[in-house]
C-alpha positions in Angstrom: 42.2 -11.3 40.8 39.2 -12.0 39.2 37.5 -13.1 41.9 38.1 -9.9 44.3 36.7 -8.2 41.4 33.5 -10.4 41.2 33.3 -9.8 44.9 33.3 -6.3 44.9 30.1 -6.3 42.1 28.2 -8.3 44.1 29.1 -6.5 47.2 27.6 -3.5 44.8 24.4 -5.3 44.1 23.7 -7.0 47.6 24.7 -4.0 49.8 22.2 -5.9 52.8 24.2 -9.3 52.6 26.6 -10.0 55.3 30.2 -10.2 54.4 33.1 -12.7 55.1 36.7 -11.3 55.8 38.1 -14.5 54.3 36.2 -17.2 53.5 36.4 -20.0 50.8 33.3 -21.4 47.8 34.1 -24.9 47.2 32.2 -27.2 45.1 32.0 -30.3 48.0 31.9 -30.0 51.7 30.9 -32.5 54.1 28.4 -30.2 55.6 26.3 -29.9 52.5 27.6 -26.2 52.6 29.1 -26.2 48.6 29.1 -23.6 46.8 28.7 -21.4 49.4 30.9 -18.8 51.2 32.3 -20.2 54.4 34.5 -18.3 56.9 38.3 -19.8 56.2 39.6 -18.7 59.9 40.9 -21.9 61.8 38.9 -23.5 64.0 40.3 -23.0 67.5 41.3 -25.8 69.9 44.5 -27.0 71.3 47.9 -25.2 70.7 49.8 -26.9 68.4 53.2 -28.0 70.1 56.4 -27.6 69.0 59.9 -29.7 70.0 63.4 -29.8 68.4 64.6 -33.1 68.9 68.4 -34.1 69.7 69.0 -34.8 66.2 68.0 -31.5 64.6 64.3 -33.1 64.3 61.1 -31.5 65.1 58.0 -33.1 66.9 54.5 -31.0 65.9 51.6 -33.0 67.9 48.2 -31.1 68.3 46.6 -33.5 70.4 45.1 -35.7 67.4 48.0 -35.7 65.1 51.9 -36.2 66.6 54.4 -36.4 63.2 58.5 -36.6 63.6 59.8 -34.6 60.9 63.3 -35.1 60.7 66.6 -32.8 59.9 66.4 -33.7 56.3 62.9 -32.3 56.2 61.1 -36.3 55.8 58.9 -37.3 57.7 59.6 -40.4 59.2 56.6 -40.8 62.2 52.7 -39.7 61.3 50.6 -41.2 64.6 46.5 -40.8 64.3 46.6 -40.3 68.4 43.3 -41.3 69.0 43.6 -44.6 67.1 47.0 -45.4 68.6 47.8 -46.1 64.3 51.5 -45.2 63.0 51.0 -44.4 59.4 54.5 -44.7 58.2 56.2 -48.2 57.4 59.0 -49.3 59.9 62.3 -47.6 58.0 60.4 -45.7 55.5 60.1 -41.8 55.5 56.9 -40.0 53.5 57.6 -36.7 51.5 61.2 -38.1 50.2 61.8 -36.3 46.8 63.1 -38.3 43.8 64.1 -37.1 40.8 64.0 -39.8 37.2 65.5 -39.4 34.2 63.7 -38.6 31.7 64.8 -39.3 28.1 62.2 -40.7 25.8 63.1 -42.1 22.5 60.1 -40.5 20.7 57.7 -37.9 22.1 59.9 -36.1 24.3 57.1 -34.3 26.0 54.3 -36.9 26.3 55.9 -40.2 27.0 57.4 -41.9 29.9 59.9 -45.0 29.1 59.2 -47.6 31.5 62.8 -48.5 33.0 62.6 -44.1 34.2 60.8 -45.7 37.4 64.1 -47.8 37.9 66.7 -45.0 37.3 65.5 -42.8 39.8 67.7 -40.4 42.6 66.8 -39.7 45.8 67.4 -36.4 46.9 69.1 -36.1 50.3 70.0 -32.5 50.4 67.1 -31.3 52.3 67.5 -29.0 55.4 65.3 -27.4 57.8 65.6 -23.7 57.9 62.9 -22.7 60.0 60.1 -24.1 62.5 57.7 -21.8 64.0 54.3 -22.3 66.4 51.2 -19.8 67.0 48.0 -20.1 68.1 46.2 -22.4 65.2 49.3 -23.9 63.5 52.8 -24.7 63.7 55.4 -25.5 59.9 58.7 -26.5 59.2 60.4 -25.1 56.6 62.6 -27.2 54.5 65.3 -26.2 52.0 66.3 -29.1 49.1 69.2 -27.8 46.7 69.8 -30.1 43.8 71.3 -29.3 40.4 70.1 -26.0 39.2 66.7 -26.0 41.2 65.3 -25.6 44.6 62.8 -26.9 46.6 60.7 -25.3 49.7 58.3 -27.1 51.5 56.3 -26.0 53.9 55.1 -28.7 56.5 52.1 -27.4 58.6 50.3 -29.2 61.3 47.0 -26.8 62.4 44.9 -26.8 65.0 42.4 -29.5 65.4 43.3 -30.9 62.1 43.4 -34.8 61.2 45.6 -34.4 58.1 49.5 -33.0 57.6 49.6 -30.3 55.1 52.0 -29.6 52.1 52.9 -26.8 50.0 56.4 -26.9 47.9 57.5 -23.8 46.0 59.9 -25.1 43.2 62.2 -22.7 41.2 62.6 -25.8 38.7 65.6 -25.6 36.2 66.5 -29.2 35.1 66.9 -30.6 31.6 65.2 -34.0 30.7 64.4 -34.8 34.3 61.0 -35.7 36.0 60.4 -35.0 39.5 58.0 -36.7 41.8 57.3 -37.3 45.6 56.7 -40.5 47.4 54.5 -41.1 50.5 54.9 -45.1 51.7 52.0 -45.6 54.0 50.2 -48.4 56.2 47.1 -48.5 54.7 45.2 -50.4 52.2 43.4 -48.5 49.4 40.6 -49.5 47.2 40.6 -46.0 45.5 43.1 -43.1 44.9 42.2 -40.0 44.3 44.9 -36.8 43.6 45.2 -33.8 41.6 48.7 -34.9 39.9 49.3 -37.7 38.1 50.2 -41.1 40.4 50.7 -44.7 41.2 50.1 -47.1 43.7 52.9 -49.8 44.0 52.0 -51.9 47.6 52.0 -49.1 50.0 54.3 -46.6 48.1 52.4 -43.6 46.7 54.2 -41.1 44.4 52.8 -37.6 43.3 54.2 -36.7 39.5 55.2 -33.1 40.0 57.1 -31.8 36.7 59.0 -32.8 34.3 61.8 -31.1 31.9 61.1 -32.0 28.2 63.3 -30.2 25.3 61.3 -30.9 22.4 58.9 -29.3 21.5 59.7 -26.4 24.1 63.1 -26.4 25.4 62.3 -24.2 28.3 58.9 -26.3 29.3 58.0 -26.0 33.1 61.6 -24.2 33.2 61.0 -21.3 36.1 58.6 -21.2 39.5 55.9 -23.7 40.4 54.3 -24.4 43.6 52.0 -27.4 44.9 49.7 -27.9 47.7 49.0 -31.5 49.0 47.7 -33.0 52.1 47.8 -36.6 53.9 44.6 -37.5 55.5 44.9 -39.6 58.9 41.0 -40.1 59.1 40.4 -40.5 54.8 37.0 -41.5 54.1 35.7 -40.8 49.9 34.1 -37.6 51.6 36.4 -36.4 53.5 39.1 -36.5 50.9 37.0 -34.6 48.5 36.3 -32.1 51.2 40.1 -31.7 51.5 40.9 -31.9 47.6 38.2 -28.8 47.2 40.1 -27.0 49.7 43.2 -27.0 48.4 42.0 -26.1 45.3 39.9 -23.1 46.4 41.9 -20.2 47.3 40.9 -17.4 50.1 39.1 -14.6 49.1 38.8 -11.6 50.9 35.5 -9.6 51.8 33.0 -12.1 50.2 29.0 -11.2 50.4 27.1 -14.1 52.0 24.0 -15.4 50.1 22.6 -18.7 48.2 24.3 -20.2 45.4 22.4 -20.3 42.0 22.0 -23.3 42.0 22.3 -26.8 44.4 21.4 -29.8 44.9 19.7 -32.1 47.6 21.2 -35.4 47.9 19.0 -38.4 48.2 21.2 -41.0 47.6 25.2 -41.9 46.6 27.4 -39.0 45.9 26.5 -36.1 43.7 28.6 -33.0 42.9 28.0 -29.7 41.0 31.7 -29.1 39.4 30.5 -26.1 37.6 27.8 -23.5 36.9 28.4 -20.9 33.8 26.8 -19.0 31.4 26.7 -20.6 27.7 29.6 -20.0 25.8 27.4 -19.0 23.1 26.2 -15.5 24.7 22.8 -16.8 25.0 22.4 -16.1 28.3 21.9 -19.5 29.2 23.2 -21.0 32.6 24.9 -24.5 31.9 25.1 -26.6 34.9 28.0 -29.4 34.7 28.3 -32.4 37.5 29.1 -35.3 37.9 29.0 -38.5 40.4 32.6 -38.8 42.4 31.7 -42.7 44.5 31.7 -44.6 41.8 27.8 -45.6 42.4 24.3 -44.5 41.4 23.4 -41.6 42.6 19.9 -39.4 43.3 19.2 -35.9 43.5 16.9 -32.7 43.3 18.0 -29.9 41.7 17.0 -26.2 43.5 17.3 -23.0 42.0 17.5 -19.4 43.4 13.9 -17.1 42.9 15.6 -15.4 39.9 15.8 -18.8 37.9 13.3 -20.8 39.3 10.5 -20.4 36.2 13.3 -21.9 34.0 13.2 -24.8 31.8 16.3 -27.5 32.4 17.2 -29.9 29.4 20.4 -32.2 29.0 23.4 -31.5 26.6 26.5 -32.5 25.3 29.8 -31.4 26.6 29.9 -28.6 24.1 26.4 -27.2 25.1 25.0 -28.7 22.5 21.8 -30.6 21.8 23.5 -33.1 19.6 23.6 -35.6 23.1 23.9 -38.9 21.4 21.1 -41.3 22.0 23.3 -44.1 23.2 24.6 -42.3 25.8 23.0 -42.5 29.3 21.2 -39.3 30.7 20.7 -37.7 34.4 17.1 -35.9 33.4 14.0 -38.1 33.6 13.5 -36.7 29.7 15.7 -35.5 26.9 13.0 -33.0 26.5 12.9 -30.0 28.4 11.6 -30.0 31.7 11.0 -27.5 34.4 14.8 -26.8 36.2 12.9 -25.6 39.7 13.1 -29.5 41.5 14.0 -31.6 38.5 15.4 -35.2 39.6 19.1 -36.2 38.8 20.0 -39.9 38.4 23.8 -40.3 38.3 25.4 -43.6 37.1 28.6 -44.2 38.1 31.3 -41.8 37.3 28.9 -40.2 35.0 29.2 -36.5 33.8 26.2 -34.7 32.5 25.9 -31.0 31.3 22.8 -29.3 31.9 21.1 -25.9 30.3 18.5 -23.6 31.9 17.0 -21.3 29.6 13.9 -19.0 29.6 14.3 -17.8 32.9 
């Protein structure tokens, strides 16, 4: 893994720093902590409790969260304890999988015909097969046969946790098929934010998982996949993003704790570093991309590590280029270069800027 291998040279070149059996970098936390190596290790708390109900059901409550997952592996009861709130609709279950047809007249592999969302099957095949407790978590293990394919998701509620967690391991072997899963909910959402492709029809949420195109690749997505996804009982903007990065970053073993490159202190609205690279052009050049995730203005001071501090920081385009268009809106105070050690970052909305340091 490339990163075990990045770990192990900077363990090499910072034998003094401290090192983290497991930890995880994300680019947004909550705790201003991005970017940096944070110990992954669950927080401890209450035991998460485990009951079978009469039904072949299973009950996982940790104290903030209680969720009814029943013997077809849906959940059909997600209670925020502390606000007394039942996220699921009266008769509805979240984490039902549905499967749509598929069969485009033209463009097999990019388009969608509308009347797919009216032909679709829900599967009903699903089974527990296991449900297990320790000391930070407890997970049902669900089994869905359908077709040629199989689905197993693993439903985990941890220890002092807020949110239901997700991970579905597909061995996917359908023909002109499109698979998605839905999540009705009792809320009202001004903003949606996922790492698959979705919709939003009244309270209904669907996930897009994979599809099953034969033209121009017959065996498209044909094999193994697996997906992570979480539901949120306390979702604010920053705590969804906090949970987003999280599922994206993976645990990495034996990681060396010191400053990032670079970061950034936020004054106002939401800024994020999404990236930090060297320039694709072997310059030696670090190129710095963010972005502003709120969908307001936001402010904020840019710091650099000793080793790149005397560097100068000047806006590009995407392609590291200094062809930036004129009409297009910029973060830096100048389109000139400026010193990178405390330069000021003004984000409009959405807005995605790439940066370059150079002559460090």
């Amino acid at each position: 893994m490339i990163a075990d291998s990045a770990c192990a040279v900077l363990r090499c070149a910072r034998p003094d720093a401290p090192v983290l059996e497991r930890a995880r970098i994300t680019e947004y936390r909550v705790d201003g902590n991005a970017w940096r190596a944070v110990p992954a290790e669950p927080v401890a708390g209450m035991q998460v409790s485990l009951t079978h109900t009469a039904t072949g059901g299973v009950i996982l409550s940790n104290g903030l969260v209680e969720t009814v997952i029943e013997p077809d592996g849906t959940v059909s009861s997600l209670k925020d304890v502390q606000a007394g709130r039942e996220l699921v609709p009266d008769g509805m279950k979240l984490g039902s999988y549905e499967l749509l047809k598929d069969e485009p007249s033209v463009w097999d592999a990019w388009e969608i015909e509308r009347d797919a969302f009216l032909r679709y099957e829900t599967l009903t095949s699903g089974c527990i097969i296991s449900a297990e407790t320790g000391d930070d978590e407890a997970y049902v293990v669900v089994r869905t046969k359908f077709g040629q394919s199989r689905i197993d998701t693993t439903i985990t509620l941890r220890s002092e946790a807020k949110q239901l967690d997700f991970a579905a391991h597909v061995d996917w072997h359908e023909r002109e098929r499109f698979l998605k899963v839905g999540f009705p909910l009792s809320v009202v959402a001004s903003i949606a934010t996922n790492g698959f492709t979705g919709r939003v029809n009244g309270t209904m949420f669907r996930l897009s998982l994979l599809s099953s195109p034969v033209f121009p690749d017959p065996k498209e997505d044909i094999g193994p996949h697996d997906f992570q996804w979480s539901v949120i009982l306390d979702a604010s903007l920053a705590r969804t993003l906090h949970a987003a990065a999280e599922l994206n970053a993976p645990i990495i073993g034996n990681v060396p704790v010191f400053d990032p490159l670079v970061s950034l202190e936020t004054v106002s609205g939401m800024p994020i570093i999404d990236w930090v690279k060297l320039a694709d052009d072997g310059s030696g050049d670090l190129v710095i991309r963010l972005y502003e995730a709120a969908g307001g203005h936001a402010e904020a001071m840019l710091h650099l590590t000793e080793a790149i501090g005397g560097g100068l920081i000047r806006e590009t385009d995407v392609m590291e280029g200094d062809g930036l268009p004129e009409d297009l809106p910029i973060c830096l105070e100048s389109r000139e270069p400026v010193p990178a050690q405390g330069a000021h970052i003004h984000l409009a909305p959405f807005q995605l800027a790439t940066l370059r340091i150079s002559h460090y």
